[in-house]
N, C-alpha and C positions, 0 to 999 in steps of 0.2 A: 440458295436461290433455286427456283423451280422454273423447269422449262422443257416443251411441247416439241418431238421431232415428230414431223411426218415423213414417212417413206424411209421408217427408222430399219426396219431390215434388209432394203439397199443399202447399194455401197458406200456412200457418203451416207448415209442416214445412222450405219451400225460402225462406222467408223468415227463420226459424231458425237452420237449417244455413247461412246466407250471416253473421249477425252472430255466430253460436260461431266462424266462420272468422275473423272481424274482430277476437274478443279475445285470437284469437291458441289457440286452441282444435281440436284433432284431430278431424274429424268423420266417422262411418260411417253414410250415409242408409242407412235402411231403405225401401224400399218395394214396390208391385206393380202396375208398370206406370207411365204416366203418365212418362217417364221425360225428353223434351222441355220439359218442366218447369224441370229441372235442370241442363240442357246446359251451362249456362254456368260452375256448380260444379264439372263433372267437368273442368274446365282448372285447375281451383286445387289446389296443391300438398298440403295437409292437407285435401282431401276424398275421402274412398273410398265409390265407392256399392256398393251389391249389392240384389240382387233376389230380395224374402224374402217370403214371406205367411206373415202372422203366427199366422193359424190353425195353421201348422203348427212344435209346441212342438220338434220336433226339429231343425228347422232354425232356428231360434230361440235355442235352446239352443247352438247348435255355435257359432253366431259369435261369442253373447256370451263364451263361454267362449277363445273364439281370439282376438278384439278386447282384453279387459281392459278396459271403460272405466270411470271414475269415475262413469259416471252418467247416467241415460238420459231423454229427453224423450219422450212418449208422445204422439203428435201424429195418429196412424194412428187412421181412423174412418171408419164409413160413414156420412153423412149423411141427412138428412129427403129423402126424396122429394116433390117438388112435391104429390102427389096424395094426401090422406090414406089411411091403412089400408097396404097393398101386403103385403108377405110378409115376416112378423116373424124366419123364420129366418138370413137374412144378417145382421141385422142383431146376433141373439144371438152369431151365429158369430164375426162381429169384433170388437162393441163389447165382448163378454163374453169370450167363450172366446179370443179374441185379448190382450186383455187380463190375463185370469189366467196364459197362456202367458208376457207377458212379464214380468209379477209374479214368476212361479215361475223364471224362466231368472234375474230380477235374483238371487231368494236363493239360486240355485246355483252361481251366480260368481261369489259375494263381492261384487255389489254393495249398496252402500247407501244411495244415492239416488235418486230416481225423479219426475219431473214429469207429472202425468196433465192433459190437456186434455179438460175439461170444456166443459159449454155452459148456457146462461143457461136454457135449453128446462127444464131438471131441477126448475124451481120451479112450472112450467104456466100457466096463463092466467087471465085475470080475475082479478088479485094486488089485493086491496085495500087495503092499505099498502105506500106507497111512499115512498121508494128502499128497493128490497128489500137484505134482509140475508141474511148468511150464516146466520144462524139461523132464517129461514124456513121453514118447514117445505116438502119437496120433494113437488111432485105432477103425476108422468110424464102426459103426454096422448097418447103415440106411442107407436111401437117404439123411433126413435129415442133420445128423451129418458128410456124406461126402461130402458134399457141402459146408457146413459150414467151414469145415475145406478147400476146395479148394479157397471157398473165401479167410480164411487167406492166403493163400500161393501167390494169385494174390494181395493183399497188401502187403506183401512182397517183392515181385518182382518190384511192384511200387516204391514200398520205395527206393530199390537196383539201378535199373533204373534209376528212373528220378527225386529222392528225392525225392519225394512227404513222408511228418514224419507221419507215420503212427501206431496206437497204437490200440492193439488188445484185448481186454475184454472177457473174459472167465467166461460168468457167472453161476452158479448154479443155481439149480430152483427157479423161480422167481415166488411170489403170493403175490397179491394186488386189490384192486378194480377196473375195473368191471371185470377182470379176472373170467372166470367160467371153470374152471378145474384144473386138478391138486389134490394131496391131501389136501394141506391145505385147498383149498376150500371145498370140501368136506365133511370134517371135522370139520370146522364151520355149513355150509349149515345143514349138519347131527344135529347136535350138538342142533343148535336150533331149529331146530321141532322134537326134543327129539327123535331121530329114531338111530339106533347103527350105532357105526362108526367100518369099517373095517378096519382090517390091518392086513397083513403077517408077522408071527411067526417073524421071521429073516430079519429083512432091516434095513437099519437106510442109511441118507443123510446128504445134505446140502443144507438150504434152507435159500432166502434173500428176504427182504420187498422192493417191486420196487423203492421205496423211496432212497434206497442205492444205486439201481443201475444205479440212475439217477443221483447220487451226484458223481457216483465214474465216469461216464461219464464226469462230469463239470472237475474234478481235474483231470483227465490225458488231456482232452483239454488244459486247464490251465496251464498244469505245462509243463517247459521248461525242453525238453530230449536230452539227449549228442547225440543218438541212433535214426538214421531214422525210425526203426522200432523196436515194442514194442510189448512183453503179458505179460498179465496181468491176474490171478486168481481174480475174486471177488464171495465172498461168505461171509454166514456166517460164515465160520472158526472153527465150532464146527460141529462133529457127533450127530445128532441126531436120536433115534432110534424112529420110528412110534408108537410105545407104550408109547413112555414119551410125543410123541408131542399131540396124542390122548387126554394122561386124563390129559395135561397143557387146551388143547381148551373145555375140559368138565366142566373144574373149571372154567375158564374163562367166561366160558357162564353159570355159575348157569344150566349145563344141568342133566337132570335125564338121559341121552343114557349111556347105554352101551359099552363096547367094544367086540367086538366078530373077535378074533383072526383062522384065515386061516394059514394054513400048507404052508410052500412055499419046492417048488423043492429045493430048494438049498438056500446061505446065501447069501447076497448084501448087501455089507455096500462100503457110497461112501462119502469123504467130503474135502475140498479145502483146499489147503496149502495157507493161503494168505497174508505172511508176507510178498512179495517183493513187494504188493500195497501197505501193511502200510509203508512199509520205503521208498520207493520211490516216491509215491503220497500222504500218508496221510491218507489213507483210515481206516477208522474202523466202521464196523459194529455194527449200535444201538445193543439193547438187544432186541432176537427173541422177548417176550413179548411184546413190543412197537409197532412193524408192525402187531403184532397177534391183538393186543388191536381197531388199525385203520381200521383192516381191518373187523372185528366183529362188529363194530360202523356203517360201511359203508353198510353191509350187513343189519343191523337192520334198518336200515332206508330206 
């Protein structure tokens, strides 16, 4: 079977593209730039990269129509800027117009599958009932997370349209290797050159080893849906407060760091309802310890 990652030498993308290759699956990365990422796929027999920005519909068009694949994973995205505010038009230009680009390229190749990676951001902040559900109603607080969420809504409307079965992934924060940010990184990074790790009095989340997020990618491809269009929660399904995840990664690592807690404005606790992927795809999330274990190993080396 043949099938399309964009955003294949990001971290879900080249993480992706490495277990479609393992089921024994044809794979053609998309992406732009970043390309060191992926060095190590471009030795394996059923992977072909090429170098596409997806803004641009007509080069988009031309591969999908030349590839033929059964079906594409949508993994290509510009991310939150550390700094609030910054400049909303990249971000329209890829999470939107990139997106509808490769919506329009699926219904003109005759495909009919499509996996869109979303993010947990689309529901906003200060969530008062938790474990959030897919039914929650969505409330952008970015550029980023309002894109993200207009993406799903043009999957949607595709799905409604012209069938194109469309299935939407909602993921929590994601930390894995070569990833450099984020807390978990941090917190390792911290951890082993024994320097304190920081955290806010009051937060706790939900956080998943990209390893999951690439498997729960395979099983909604895979699995056959009554429903043109699909969301889907993936996470780890458990609160965790920064303070327990701290001194699990200080045991972990044999670290002498410290933790030196900061006062936050206010409380933020945020973490995923993700029982309608386990019952509907299968999905279950290893134990946080496993992806913390791989990704401490991958660092030390």
């Amino acid at each position: 079977m043949r099938a399309i990652v964009t955003g294949a030498s990001g971290l879900v993308g080249s993480y992706l593209s490495e277990q479609l290759l393992e089921r024994g699956y044809e794979v053609l990365g998309l992406s732009y730039g970043q390309e060191e990422h992926i060095a190590h796929l471009k030795q394996k027999k059923n992977f072909q990269y090429m170098n596409a920005d997806i803004r641009d519909f007509e080069r988009i068009l031309e591969i999908f129509q030349q590839y033929h694949p059964q079906g594409v994973f949508h993994a290509a995205a510009l991310l939150p800027p550390k700094a609030e505010g910054s400049d909303p038009f990249p971000f329209f230009e890829i999470n939107v117009r990139g997106t509808l680009n490769v919506l329009e390229a699926c219904c003109r190749s005759g495909m009919k599958k499509i996996i869109y990676s979303s993010s947990m951001n689309v529901y906003g902040k200060d969530i008062q009932i938790l474990p959030v559900k897919e039914t929650c109603p969505p409330h952008p607080f970015d550029f980023y997370s309002i894109t993200k969420l207009q993406g799903e809504e043009f999957c949607r409307l595709y799905a409604e349209f012209y069938g194109l079965q469309t299935t939407v992934l909602r993921c929590s924060g994601i930390h894995g290797f070569p990833r450099k940010g984020g807390a978990v990184y941090s917190f390792i990074r911290n951890a082993l050159d024994n320097k304190p790790l920081e955290i806010l009095s009051d937060m706790s989340w939900d956080t998943l080893y990209v390893e999951d997020v690439a498997r729960a990618n395979i099983l909604a491809f895979e699995k056959d849906s009554p429903s043109s269009f699909s969301i889907f929660n993936i996470g780890g399904g458990k609160e965790i407060h920064l303070k327990d995840l701290a001194q699990k990664i200080i045991a972990m690592t044999n670290s002498q760091s410290e933790i030196v807690t900061k006062e936050s404005t206010g409380s933020s606790h945020f973490f995923l309802d993700i029982s309608k992927a386990k019952e509907q795809l299968g999905f279950s999330p290893r134990p946080l310890e496993e992806g913390l274990q791989e990704f401490i190993q991958k660092l030390r080396e």
